[in-house]
PAGUDREN-858335 format. One record per residue: x, y, z of N, C-alpha, C in turn. Coordinates in nm, 2 decimals. Atoms other than C-alpha are relative to their C-alpha. Layout:
residues N
- X	Y	Z	X	Y	Z	X	Y	Z $
...
END
This chain:
residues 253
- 0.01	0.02	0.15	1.45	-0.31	1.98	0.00	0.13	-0.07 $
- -0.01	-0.16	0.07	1.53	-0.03	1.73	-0.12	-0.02	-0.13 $
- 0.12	-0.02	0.14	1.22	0.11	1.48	0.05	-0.01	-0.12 $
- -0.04	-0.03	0.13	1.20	0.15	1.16	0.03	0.10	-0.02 $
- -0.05	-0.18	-0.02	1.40	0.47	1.11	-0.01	0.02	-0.19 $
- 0.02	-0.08	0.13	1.29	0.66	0.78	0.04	0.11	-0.02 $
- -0.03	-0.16	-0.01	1.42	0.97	0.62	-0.05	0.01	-0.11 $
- 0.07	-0.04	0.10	1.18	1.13	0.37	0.04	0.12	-0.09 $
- -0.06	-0.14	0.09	1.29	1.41	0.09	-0.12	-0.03	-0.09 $
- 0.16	-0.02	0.15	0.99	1.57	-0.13	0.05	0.11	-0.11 $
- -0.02	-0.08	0.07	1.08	1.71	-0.43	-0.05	0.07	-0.11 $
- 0.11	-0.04	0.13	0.83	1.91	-0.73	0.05	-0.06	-0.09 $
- 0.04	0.03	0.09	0.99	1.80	-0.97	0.10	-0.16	-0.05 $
- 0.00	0.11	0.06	1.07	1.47	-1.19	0.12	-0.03	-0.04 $
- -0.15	-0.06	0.05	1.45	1.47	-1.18	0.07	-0.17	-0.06 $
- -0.06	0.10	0.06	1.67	1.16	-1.30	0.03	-0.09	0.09 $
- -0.03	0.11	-0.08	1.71	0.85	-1.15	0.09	-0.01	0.06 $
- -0.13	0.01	-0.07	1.99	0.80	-0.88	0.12	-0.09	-0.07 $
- -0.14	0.10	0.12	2.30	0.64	-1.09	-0.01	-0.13	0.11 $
- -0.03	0.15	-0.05	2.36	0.24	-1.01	-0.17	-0.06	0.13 $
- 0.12	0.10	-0.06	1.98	0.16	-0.91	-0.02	-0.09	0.00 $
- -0.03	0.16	0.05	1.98	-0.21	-0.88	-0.12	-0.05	-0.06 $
- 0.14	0.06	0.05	1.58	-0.23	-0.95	-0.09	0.10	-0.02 $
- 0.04	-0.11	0.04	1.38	-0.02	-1.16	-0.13	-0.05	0.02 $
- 0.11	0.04	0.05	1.03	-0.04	-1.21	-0.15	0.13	-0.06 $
- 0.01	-0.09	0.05	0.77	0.16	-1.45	-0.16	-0.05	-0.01 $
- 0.14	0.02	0.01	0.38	0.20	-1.45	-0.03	0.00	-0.17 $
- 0.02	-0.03	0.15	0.22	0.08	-1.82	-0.09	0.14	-0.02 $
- 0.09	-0.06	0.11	-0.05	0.22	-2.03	-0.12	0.03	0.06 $
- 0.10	0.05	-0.08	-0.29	0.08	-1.81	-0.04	0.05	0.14 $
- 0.01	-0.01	-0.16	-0.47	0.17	-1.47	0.01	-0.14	0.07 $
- -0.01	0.12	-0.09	-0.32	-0.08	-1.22	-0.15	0.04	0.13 $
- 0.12	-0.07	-0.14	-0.64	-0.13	-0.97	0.11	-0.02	0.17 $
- -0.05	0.02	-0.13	-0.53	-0.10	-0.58	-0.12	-0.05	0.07 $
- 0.05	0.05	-0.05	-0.63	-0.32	-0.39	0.04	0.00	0.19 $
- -0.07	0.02	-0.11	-0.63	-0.24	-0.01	-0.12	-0.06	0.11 $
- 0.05	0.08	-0.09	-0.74	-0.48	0.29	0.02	0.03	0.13 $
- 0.02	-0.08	-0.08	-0.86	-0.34	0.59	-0.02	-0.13	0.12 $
- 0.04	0.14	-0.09	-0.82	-0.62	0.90	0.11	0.05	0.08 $
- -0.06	-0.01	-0.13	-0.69	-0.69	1.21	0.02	-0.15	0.08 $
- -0.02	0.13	-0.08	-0.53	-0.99	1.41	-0.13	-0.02	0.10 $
- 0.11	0.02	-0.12	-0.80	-0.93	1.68	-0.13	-0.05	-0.08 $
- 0.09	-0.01	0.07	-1.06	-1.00	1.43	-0.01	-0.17	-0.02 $
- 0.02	0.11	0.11	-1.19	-1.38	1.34	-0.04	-0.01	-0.11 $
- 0.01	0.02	0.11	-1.32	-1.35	1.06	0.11	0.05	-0.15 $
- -0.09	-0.08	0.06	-1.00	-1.16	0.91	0.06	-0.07	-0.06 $
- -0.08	0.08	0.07	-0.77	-1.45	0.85	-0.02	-0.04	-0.14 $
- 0.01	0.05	0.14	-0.97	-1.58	0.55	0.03	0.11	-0.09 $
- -0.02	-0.12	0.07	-0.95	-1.22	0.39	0.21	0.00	-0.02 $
- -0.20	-0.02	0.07	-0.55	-1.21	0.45	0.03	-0.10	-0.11 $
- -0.06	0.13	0.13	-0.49	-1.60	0.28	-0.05	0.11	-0.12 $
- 0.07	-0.04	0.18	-0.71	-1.44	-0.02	0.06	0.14	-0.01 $
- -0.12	-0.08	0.05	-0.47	-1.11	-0.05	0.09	-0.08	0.02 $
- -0.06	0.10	0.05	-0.20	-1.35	0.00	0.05	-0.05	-0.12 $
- 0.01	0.13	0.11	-0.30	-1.55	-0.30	0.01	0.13	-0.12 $
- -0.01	-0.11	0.07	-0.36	-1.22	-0.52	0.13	-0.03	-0.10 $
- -0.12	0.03	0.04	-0.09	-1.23	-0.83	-0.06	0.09	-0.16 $
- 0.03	-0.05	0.10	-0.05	-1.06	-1.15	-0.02	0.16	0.02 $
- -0.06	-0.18	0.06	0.08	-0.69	-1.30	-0.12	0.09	0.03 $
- 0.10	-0.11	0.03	-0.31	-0.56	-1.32	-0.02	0.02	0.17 $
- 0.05	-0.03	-0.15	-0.33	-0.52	-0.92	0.09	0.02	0.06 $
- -0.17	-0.01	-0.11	-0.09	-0.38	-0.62	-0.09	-0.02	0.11 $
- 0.06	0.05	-0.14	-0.25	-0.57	-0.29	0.08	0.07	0.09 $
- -0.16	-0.02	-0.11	-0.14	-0.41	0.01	-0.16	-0.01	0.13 $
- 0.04	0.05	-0.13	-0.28	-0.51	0.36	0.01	0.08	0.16 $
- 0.01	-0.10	-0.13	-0.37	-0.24	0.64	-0.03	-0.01	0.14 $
- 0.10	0.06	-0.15	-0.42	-0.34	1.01	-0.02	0.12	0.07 $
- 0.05	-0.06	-0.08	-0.63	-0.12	1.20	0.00	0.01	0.13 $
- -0.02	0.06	-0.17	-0.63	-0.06	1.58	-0.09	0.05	0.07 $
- 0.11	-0.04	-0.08	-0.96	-0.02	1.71	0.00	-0.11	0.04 $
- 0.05	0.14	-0.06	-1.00	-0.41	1.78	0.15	-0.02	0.15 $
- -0.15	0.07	-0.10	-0.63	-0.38	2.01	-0.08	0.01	0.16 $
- 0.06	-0.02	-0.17	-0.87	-0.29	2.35	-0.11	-0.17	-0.01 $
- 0.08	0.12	-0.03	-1.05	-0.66	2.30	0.10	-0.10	-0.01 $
- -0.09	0.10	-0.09	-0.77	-0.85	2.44	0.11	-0.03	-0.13 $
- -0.06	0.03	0.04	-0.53	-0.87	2.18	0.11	0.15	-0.08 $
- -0.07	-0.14	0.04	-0.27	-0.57	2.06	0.06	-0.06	-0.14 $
- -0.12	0.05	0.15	-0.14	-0.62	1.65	0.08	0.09	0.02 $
- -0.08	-0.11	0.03	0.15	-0.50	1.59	0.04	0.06	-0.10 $
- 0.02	-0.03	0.09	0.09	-0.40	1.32	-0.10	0.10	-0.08 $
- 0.13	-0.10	0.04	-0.22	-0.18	1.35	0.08	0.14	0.00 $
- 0.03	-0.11	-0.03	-0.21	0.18	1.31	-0.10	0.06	0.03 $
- 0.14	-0.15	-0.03	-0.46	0.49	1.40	0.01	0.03	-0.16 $
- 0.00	-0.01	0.08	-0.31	0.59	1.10	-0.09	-0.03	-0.15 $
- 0.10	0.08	0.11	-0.48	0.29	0.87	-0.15	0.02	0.05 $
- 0.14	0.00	-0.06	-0.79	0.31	1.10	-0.09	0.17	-0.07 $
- 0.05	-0.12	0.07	-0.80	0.71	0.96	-0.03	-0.02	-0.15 $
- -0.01	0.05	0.18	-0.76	0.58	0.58	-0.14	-0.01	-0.01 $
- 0.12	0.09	0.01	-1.06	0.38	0.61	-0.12	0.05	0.06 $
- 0.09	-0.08	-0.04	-1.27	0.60	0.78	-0.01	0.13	-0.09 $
- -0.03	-0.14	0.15	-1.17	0.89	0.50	-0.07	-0.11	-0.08 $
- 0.07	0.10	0.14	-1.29	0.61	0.20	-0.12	-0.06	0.06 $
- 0.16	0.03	-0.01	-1.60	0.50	0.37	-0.08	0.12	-0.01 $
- 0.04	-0.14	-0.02	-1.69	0.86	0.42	0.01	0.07	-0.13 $
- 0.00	-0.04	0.16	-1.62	0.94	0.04	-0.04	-0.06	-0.10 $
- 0.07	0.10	0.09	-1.77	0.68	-0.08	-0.12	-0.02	0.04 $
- 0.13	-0.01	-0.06	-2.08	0.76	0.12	-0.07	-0.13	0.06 $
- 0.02	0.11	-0.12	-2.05	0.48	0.34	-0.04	0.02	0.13 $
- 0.04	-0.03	-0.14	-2.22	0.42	0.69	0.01	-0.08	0.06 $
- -0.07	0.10	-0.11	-2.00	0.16	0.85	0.12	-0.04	-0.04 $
- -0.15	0.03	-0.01	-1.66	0.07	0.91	0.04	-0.10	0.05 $
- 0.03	0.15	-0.03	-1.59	-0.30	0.93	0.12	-0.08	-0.04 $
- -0.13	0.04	0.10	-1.31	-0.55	0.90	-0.04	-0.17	0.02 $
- -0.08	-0.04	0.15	-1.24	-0.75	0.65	-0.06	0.11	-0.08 $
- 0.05	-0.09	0.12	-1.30	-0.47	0.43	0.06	-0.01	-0.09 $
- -0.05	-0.09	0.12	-1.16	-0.43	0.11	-0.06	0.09	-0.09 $
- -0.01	-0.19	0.08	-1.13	-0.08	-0.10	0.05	-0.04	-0.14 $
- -0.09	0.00	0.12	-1.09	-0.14	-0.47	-0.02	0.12	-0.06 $
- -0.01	-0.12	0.12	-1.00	0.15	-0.69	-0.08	0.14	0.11 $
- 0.02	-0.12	-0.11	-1.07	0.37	-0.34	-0.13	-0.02	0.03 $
- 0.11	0.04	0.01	-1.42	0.18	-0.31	-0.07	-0.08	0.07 $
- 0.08	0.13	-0.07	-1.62	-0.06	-0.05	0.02	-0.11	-0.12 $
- -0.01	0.07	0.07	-1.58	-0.37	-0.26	-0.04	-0.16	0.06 $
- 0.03	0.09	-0.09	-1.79	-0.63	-0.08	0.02	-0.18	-0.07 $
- 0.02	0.15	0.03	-1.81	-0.95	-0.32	0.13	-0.01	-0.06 $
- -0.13	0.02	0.02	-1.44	-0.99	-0.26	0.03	-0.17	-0.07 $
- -0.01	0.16	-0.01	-1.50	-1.38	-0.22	-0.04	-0.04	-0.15 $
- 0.06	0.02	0.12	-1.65	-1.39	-0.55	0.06	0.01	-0.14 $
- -0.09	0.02	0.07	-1.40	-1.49	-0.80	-0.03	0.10	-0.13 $
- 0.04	-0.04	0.16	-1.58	-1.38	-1.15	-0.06	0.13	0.03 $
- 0.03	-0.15	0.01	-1.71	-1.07	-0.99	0.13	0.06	0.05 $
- -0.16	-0.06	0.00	-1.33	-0.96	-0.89	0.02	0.00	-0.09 $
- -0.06	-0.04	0.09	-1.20	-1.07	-1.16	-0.06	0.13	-0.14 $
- 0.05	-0.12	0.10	-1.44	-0.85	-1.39	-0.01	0.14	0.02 $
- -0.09	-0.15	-0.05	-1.37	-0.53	-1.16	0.09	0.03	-0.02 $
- -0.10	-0.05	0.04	-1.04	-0.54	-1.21	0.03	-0.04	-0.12 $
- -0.04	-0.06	0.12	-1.03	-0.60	-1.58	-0.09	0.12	0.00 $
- 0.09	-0.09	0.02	-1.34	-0.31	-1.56	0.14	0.14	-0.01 $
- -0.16	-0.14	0.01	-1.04	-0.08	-1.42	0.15	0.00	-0.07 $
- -0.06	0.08	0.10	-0.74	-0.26	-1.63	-0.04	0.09	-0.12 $
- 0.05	-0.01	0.13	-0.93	-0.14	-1.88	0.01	0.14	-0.07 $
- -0.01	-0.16	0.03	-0.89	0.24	-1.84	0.14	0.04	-0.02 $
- -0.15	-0.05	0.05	-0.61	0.45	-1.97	0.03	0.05	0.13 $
- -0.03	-0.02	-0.10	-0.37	0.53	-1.71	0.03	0.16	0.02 $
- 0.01	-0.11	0.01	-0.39	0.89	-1.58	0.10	0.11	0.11 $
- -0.12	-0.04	-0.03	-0.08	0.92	-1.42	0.14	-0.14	-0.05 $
- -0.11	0.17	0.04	0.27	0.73	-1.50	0.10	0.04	0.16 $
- -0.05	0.01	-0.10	0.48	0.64	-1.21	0.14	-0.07	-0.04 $
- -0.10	0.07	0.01	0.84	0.52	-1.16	0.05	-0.01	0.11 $
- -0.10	0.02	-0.11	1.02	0.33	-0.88	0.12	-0.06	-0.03 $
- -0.09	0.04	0.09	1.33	0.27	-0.87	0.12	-0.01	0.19 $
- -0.03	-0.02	-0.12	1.55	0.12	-0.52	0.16	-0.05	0.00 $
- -0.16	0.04	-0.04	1.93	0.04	-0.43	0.05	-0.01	0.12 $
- -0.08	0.05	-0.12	2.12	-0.14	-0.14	0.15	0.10	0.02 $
- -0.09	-0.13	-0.01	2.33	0.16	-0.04	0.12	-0.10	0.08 $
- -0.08	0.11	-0.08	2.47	-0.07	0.21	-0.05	-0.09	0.04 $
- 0.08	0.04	-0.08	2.39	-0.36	0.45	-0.09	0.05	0.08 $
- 0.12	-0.08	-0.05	2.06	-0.28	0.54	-0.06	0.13	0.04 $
- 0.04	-0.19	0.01	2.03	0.08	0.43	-0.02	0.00	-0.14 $
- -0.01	-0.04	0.14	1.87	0.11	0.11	-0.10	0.13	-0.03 $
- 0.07	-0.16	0.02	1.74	0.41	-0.08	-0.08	0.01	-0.14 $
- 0.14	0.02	0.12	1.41	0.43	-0.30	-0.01	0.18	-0.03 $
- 0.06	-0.12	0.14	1.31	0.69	-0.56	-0.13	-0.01	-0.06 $
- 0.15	0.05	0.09	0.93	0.71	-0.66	0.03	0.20	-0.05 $
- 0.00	-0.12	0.06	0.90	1.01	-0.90	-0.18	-0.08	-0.12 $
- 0.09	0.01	0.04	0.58	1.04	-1.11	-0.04	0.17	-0.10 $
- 0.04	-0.08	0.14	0.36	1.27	-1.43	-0.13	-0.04	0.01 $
- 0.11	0.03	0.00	0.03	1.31	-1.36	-0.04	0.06	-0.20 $
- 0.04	0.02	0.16	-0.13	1.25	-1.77	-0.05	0.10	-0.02 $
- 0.12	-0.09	0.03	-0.46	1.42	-1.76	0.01	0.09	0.12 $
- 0.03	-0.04	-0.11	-0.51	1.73	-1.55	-0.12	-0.01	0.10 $
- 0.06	-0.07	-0.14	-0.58	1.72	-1.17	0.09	0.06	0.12 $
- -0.07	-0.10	-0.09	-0.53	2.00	-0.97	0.00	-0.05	0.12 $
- -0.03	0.02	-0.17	-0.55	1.83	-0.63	0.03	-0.17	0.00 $
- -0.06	0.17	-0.03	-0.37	1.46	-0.73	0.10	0.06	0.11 $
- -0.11	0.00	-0.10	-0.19	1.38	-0.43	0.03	-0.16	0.00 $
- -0.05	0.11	0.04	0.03	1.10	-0.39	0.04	-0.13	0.16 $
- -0.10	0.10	-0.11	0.16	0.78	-0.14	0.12	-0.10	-0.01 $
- -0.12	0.08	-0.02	0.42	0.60	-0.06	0.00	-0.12	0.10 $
- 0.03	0.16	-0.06	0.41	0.23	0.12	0.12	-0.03	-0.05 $
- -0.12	0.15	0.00	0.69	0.01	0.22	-0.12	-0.11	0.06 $
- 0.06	0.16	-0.03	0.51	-0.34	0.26	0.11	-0.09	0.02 $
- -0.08	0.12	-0.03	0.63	-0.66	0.42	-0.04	-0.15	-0.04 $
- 0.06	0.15	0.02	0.56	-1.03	0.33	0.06	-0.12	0.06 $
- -0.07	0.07	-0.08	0.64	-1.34	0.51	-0.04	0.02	0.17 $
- 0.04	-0.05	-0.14	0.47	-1.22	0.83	-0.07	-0.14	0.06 $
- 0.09	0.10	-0.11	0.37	-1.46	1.12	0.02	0.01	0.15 $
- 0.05	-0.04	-0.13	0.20	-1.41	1.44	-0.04	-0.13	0.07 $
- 0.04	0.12	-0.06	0.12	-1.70	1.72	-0.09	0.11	0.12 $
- 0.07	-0.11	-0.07	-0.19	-1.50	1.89	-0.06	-0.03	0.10 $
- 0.02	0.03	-0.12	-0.26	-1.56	2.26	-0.12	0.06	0.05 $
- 0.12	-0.10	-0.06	-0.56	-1.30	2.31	-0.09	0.00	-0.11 $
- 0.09	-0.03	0.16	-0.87	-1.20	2.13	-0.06	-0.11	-0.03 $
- 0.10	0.11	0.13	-1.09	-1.36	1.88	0.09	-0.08	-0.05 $
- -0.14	0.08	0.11	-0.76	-1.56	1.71	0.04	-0.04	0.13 $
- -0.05	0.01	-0.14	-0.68	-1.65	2.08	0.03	-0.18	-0.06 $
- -0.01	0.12	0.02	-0.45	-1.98	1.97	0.06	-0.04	-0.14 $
- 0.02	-0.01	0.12	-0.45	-1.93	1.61	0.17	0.05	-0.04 $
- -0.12	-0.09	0.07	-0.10	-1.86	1.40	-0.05	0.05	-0.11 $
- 0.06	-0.07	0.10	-0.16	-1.59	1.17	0.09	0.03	-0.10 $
- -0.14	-0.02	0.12	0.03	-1.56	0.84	-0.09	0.14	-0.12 $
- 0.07	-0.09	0.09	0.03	-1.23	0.64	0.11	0.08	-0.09 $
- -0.12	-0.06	0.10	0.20	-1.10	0.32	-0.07	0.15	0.01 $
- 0.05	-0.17	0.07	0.17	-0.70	0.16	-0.02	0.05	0.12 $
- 0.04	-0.06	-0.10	0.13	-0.60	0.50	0.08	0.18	-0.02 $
- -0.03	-0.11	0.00	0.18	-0.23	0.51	0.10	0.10	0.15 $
- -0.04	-0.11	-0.08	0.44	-0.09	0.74	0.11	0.12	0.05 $
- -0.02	-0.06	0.01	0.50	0.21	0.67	-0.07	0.09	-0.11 $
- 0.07	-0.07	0.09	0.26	0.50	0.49	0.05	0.13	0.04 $
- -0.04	-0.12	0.01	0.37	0.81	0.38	-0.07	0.09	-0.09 $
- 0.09	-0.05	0.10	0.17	1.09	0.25	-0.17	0.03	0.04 $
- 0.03	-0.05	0.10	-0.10	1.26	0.16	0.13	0.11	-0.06 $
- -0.09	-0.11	0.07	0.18	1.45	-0.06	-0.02	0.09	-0.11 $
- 0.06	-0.02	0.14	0.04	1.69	-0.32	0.09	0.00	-0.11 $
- -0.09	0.01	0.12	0.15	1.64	-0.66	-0.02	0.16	-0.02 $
- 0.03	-0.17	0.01	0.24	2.03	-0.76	-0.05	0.05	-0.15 $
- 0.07	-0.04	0.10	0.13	2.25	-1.03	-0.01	-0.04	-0.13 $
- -0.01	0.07	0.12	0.29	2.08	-1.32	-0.08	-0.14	0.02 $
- 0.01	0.15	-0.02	0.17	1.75	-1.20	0.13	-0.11	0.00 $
- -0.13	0.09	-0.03	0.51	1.63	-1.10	0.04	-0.03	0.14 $
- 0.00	0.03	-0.13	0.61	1.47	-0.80	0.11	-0.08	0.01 $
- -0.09	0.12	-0.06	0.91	1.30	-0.63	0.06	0.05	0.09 $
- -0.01	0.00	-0.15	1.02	1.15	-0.32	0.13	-0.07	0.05 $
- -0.13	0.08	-0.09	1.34	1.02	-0.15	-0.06	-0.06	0.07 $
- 0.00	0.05	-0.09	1.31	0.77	0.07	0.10	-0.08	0.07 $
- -0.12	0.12	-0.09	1.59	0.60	0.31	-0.02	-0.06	0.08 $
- 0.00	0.08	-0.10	1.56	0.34	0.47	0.11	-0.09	0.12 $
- -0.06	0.00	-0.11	1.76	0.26	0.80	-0.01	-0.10	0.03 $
- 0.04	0.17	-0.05	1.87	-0.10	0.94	-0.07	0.05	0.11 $
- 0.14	-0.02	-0.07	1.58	-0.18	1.14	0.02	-0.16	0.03 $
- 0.06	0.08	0.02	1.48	-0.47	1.33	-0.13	-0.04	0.00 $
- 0.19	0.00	-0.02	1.12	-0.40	1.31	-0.03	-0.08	-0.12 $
- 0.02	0.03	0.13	1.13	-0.47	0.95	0.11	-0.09	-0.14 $
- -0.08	0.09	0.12	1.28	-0.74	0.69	0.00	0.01	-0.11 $
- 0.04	-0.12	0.12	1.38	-0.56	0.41	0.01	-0.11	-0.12 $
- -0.02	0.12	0.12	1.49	-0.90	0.19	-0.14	-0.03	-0.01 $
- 0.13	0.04	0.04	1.14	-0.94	0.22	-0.14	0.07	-0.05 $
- 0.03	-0.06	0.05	1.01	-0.65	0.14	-0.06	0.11	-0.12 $
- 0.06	-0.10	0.14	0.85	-0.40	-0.13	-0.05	0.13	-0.02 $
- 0.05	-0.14	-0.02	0.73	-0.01	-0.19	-0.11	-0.01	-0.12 $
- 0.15	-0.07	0.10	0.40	0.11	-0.34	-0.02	0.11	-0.04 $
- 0.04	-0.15	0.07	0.33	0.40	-0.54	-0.12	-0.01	-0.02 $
- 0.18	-0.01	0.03	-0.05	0.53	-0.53	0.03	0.18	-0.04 $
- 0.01	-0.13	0.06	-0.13	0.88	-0.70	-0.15	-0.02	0.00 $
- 0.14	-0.03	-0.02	-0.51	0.95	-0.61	-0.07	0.12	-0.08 $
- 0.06	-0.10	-0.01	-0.76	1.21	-0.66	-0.05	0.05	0.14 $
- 0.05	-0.04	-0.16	-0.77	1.41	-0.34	-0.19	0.02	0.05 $
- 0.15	-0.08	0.00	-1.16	1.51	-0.42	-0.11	-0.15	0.02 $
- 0.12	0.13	0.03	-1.31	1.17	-0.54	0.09	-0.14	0.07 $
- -0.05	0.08	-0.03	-1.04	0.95	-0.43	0.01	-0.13	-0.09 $
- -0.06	0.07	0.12	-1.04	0.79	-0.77	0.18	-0.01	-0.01 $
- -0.10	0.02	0.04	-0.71	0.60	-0.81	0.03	-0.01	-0.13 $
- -0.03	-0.06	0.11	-0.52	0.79	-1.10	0.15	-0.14	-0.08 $
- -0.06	0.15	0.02	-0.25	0.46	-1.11	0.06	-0.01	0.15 $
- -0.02	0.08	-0.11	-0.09	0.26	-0.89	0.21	-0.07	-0.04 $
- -0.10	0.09	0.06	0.28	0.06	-0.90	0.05	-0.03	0.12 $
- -0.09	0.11	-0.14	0.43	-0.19	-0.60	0.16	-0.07	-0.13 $
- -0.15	0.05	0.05	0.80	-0.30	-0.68	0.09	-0.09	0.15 $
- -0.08	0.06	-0.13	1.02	-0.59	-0.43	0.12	0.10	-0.01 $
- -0.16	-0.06	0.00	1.31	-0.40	-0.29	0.10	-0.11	-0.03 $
- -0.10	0.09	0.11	1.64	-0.57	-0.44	0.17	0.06	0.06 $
- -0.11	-0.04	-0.07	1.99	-0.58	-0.30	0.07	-0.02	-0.12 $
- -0.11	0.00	0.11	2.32	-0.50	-0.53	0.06	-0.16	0.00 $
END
């Protein structure tokens, strides 16, 4: 089976959009909150957390969905986990002066965020963050170069100064489904959108506060790109305050 083949170009500065992009898309006024979900197929109690990113909707939020691979040595392997997400999540509990690492977790606005289940206290987080001026602007922007080769553009302008914004990049998949033989889900078909696979970055944004990145993407059958989408995140490297946020579906000519 062939990977997902990626080719990455980083560039300082904020140059012009590639001519004949088929799908643009542009961060408001507003801080979008990020919302990321820290789980794993080996996990039971995980599934309910995926349905509820799943369900997630609406401009003020970019869900995206991380599987971890500490749980793959208790009888079941995702394929879907990284070390990679497992490092994430061990970085944001550790900067948010956390002392456990647990899944389901979700991280809002780079944050433990435990009373996920709790409708009226979500929703009043994320208008809380919604609510703040946004302190970077972002822009994606993707095109079907060919049958299953397309090529993304995130460029970005950090607002207010920070000297150590650094930035990410996420391709996500949606439409995912697993039938899980091992493990705690031993039996279970597991369905999962926003899944994350592929994270790029920490990238620093440079002195101006400008940043952009090529990305190409390569037919793959790891990944279904009709069904896919890219994320823009611009952080604070120090506090890990998210400075904005922007997810866009890839889009064929």
């Amino acid at each position: 089976m062939r990977r997902l083949a990626l080719q990455l170009a980083v560039v300082g500065l904020l140059l012009p959009w590639q001519a004949g992009a088929e799908c643009k898309a542009v961060s408001g006024p507003a801080t979008t909150a990020l919302v990321e979900l820290y789980t794993s197929e080996g996990c039971n109690s995980c599934p309910p957390a995926d349905k509820w990113l799943s369900a997630l909707k609406g401009d003020q939020v970019v869900p995206l969905s991380l599987h971890v691979d500490y749980w793959n040595h208790l009888g079941w392997q995702d394929r879907f986990s990284s070390p990679q997400f497992s490092q994430r999540q061990a970085q944001l509990v550790q900067r948010g002066n956390g002392r456990v690492v647990y899944t389901p977790q979700v991280v809002l606005d780079g944050r433990d965020f435990r009373p996920w289940r709790n409708t009226d206290a979500y929703d009043r987080a994320v208008r809380a963050i919604h609510s703040r001026p946004a302190q970077a602007r972002i822009e994606l922007a993707a095109r079907q170069v060919r049958p299953g080769d397309w090529a993304v553009s995130f460029g970005a302008q950090v607002i207010r100064k920070h000297g150590r914004a650094i930035a990410y990049l996420a391709l996500y998949e949606n439409g995912l489904q697993t039938r899980v033989s091992g493990g705690e889900n031993k039996g279970a078909v597991l369905h999962h959108d926003r899944v994350v696979r592929a994270w790029l970055g920490p990238t620093p944004v440079d002195e101006t506060g400008q940043i952009r990145m090529q990305l190409n993407l390569k037919p793959s059958e790891a990944v279904d790109y009709t069904r896919s989408g890219v994320a823009a995140i611009i952080e604070d490297r120090d506090n890990g305050e998210v400075l904005q946020a922007l997810a866009m579906p890839l889009c064929a000519d």
